[in-house]
C-alpha positions as CSV (number, residue, x, y, z in Angstrom):
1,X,0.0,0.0,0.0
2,X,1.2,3.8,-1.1
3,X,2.3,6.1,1.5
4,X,0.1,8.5,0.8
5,X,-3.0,6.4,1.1
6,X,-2.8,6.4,5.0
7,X,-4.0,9.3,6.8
8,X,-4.1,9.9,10.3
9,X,-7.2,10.3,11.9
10,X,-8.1,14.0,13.5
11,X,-10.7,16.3,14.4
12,X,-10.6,19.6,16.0
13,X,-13.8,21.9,17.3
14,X,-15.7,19.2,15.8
15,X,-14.8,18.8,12.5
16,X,-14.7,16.0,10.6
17,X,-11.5,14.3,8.7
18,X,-11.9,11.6,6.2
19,X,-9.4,8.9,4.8
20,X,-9.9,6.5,2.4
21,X,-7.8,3.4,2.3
22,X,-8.8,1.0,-0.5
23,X,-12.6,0.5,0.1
24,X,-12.7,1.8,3.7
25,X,-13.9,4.2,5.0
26,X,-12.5,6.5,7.9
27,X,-14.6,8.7,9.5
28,X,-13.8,10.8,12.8
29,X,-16.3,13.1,14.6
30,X,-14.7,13.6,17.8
31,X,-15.6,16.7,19.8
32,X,-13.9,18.5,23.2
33,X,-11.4,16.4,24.8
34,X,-12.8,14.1,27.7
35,X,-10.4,13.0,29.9
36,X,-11.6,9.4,30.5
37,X,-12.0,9.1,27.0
38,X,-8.4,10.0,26.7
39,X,-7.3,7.9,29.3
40,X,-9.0,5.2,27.0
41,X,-6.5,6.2,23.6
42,X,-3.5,6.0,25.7
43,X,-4.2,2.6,27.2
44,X,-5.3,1.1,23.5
45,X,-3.3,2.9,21.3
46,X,0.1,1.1,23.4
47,X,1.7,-1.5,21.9
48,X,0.1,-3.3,19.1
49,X,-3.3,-5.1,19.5
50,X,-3.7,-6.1,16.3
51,X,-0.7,-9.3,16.9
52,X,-2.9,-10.2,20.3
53,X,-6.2,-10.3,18.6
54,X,-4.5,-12.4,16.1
55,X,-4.1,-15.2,18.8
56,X,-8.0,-15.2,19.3
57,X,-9.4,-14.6,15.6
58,X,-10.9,-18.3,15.2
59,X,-12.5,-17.2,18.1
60,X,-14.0,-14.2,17.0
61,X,-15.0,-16.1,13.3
62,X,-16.9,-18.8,15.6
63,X,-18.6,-15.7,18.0
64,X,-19.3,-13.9,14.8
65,X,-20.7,-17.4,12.7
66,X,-23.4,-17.8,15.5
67,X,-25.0,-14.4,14.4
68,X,-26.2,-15.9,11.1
69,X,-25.9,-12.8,9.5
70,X,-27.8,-11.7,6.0
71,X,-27.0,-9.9,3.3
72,X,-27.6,-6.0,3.3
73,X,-28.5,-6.1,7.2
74,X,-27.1,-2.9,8.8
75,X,-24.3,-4.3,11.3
76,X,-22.1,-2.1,13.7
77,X,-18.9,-3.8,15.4
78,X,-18.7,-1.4,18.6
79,X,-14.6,-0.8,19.4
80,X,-13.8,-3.0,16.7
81,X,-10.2,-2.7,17.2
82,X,-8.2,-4.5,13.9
83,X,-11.4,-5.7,12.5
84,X,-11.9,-9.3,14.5
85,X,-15.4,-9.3,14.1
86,X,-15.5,-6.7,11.1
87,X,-14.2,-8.3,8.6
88,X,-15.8,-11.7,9.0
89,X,-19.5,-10.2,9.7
90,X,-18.4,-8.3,5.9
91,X,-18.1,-11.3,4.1
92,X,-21.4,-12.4,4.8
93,X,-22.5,-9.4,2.8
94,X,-24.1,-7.2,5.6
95,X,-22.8,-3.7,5.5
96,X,-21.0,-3.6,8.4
97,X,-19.7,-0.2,10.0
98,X,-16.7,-0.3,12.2
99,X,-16.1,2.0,15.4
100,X,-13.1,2.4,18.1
101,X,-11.8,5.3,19.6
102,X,-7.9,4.2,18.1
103,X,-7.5,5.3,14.8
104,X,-4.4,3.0,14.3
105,X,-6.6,0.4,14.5
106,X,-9.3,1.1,12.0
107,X,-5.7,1.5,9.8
108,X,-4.9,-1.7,10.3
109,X,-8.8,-2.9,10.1
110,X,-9.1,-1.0,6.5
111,X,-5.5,-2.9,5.6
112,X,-7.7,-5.8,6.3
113,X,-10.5,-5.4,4.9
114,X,-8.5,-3.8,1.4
115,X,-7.4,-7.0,1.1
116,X,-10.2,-9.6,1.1
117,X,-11.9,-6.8,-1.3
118,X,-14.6,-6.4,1.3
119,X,-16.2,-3.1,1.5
120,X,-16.6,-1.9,5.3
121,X,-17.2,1.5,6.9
122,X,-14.8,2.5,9.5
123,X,-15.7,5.6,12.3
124,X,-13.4,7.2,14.8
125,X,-15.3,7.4,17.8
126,X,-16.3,6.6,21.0
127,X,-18.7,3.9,22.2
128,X,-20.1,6.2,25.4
129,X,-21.1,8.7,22.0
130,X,-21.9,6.9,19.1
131,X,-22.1,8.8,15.8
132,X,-25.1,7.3,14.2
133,X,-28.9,7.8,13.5
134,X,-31.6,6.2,16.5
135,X,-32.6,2.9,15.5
136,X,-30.2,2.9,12.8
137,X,-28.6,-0.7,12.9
138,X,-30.4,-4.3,13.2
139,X,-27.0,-6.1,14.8
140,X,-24.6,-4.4,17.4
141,X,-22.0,-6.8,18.3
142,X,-18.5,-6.1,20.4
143,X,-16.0,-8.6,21.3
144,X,-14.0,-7.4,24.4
145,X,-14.5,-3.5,23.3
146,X,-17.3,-1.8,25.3
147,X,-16.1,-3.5,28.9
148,X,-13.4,-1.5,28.9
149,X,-15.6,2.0,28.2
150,X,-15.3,4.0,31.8
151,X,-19.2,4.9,32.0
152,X,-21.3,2.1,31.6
153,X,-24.0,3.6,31.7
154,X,-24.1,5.7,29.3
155,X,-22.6,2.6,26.8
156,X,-25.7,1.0,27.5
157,X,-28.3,4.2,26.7
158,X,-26.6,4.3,23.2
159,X,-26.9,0.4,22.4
160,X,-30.2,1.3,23.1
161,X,-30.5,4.1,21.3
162,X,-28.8,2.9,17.8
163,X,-30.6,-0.7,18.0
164,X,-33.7,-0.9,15.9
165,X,-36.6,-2.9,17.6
166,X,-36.3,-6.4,17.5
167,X,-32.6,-6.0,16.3
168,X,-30.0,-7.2,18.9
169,X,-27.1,-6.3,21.0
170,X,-23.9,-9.4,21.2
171,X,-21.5,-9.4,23.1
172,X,-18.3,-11.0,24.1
173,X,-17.1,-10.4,27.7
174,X,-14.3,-11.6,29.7
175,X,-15.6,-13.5,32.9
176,X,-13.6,-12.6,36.6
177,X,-12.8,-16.6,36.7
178,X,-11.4,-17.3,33.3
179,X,-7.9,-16.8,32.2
180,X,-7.8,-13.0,30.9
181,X,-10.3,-12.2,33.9
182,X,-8.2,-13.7,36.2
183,X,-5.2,-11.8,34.6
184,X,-6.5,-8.2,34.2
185,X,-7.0,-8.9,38.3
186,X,-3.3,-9.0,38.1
187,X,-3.1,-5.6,36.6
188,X,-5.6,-4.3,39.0
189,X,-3.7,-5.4,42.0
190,X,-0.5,-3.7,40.7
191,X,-1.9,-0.5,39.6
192,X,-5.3,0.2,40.7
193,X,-7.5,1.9,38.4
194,X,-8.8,5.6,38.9
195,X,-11.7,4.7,41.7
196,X,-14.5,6.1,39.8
197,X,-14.1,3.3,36.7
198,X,-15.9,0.4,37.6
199,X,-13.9,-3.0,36.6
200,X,-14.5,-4.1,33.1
201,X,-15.4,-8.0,34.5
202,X,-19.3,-7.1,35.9
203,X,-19.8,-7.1,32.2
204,X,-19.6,-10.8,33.4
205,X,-21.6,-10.2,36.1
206,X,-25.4,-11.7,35.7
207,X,-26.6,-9.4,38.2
208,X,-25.1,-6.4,36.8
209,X,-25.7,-7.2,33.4
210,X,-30.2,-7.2,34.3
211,X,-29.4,-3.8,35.8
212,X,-28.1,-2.6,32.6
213,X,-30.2,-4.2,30.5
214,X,-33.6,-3.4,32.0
215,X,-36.6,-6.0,31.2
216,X,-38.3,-2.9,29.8
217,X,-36.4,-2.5,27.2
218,X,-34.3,-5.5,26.4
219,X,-34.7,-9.4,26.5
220,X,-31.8,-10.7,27.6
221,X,-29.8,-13.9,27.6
222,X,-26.2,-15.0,28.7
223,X,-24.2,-18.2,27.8
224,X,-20.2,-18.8,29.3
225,X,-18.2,-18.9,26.2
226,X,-14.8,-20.2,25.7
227,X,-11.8,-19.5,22.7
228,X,-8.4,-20.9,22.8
229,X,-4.9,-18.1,21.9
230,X,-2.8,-19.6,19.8
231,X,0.4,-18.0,19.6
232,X,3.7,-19.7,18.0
233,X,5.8,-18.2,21.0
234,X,6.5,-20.4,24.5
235,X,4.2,-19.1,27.1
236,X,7.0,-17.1,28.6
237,X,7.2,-16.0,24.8
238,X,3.7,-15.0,24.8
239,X,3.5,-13.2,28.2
240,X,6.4,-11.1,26.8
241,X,4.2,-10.5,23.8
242,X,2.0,-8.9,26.3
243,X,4.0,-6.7,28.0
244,X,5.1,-5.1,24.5
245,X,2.0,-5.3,22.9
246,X,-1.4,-5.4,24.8
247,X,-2.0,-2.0,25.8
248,X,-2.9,-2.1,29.7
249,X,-0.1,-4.6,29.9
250,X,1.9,-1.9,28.4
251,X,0.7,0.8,30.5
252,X,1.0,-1.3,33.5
253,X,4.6,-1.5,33.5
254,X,5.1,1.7,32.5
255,X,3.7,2.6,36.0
256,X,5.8,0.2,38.3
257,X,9.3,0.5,39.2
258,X,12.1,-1.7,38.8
259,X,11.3,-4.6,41.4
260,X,7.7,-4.1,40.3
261,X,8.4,-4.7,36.5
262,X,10.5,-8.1,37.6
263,X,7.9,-9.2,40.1
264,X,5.1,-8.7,37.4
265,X,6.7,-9.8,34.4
266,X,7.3,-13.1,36.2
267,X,3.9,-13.3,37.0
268,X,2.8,-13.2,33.8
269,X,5.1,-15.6,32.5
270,X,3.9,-18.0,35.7
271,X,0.3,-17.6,34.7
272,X,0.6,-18.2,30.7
273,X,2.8,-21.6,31.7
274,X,1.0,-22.9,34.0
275,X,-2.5,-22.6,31.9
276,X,-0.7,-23.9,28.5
277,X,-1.9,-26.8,27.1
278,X,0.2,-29.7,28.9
279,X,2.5,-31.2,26.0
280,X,2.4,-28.0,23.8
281,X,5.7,-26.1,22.9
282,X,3.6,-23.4,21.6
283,X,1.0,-21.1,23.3
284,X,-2.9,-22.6,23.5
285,X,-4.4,-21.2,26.2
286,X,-8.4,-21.4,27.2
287,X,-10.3,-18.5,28.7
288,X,-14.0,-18.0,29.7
289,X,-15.8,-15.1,28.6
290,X,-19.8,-14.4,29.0
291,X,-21.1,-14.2,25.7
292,X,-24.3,-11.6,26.2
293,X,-27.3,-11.1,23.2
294,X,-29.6,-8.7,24.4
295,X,-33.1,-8.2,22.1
296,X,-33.6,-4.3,21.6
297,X,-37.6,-4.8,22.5
């Protein structure tokens, strides 16, 4: 790919840039600065996601498989990151929009997408704000995306607000128990989040999750989920993966000292080991997450 087809996603005082990269579509419509929202950029623009959610992309075909999607349905993937779920709802022939609040990764999602010749529309934005008309989209899936937004809340309102009726909300959510929930504890435990974010695992949480999703306005059902990562590193390979490529991983360390960096990069490497699968040089690792459809009613 030319040089000059790769444009860096900006907006100020509203405006709104543009970028085309083969048949993709890059749209930002950002407005003032919100510092939670900013918080969110510098934890997921670190590293580079797009070689973790490599590991987990038969995953994401299998999560994405079960939606039985149609031609020409209107689909939005909700902090879609490199296109996991993007590209594979594309090629059933829904038009599919794309959102995440990184634009390196709607780059690398266009890239994608450029090169299977599938035809996707890709926003810079937020998932707390979403750029699009009420009522405007009959699927509205994310795969580990909107549990990390700060507020809920107001996530919630807007899958409400963009689902038409009888269209659906699906998620994929990373349970407290399984292997990534039991990891992003870790982080947790060595640098606390700001007290006002709630954790990202009661997206997991059944009792939270009713709360949200109100019986007056959604019917909603849950079902524990698991993927395997593959990874052609060792474990201690793959946790060092990690620590240069998965964003919080990468902020994490940034925020420790010294003995802290040793004490968690160890951990890491003790927790991908010791869930490997026995006998396998490689990485192939199981983790639970809560996969969540909720019926817009």
């Amino acid at each position: 790919m030319k040089d000059d087809t790769m444009t860096h996603i900006a907006s100020r005082n509203g405006s709104e840039a543009r970028a085309r990269v083969g048949s993709a579509r890059l749209v930002s419509t950002t407005s003032s600065p919100d510092p939670l929202a900013q918080r969110s950029v510098r934890i997921w623009s670190a590293g580079d996601y797009d070689r973790i959610s490599a590991g987990f992309r038969g995953g994401a075909e299998a999560f994405v498989a079960r939606r039985g999607l149609k031609a020409r349905q209107q689909v939005l993937d909700v902090a879609c990151g490199s296109g996991n779920l993007t590209i594979p709802a594309a090629r059933s022939g829904a038009a599919v929009t794309g959102l995440d609040i990184v634009g390196a990764l709607l780059n690398d999602a266009a890239r994608w997408a450029d090169s299977e010749g599938l035809s996707v529309t890709l926003d810079a934005g937020n998932a707390e704000a979403l750029p699009y008309d009420d009522a405007q989209f009959d699927v509205v899936m994310s795969m580990f995306g909107v549990m990390f937004a700060a507020r809920p809340d107001r996530v919630v309102a807007e899958l409400a607000r963009v689902t038409r009726p009888g269209g659906y909300v699906a998620l994929a959510n990373w349970t407290r128990r399984g292997f990534i929930g039991q990891m992003l504890a870790m982080h947790g435990a060595a640098v606390p989040p700001p007290a006002e974010i709630p954790s990202p695992l009661l997206w997991a949480d059944d009792a939270v999750l009713r709360e949200r999703f109100d019986d007056r306005t959604w019917r909603l059902t849950t079902i524990p989920r698991t993927l395997t990562f593959h990874y052609f590193h060792t474990p201690a390979g793959t946790a060092e993966l990690f620590r240069a490529a998965y964003g919080p991983t990468v902020r994490t360390f940034e925020a420790l000292d010294e003995d802290g960096r040793a004490s968690f990069a160890a951990a890491l490497r003790e927790h991908w080991t010791r869930h490997n699968r026995p006998g396998s040089t490689s990485t192939e690792v199981e983790s639970e997450y809560l996969e969540v459809v909720a019926v817009r009613l």
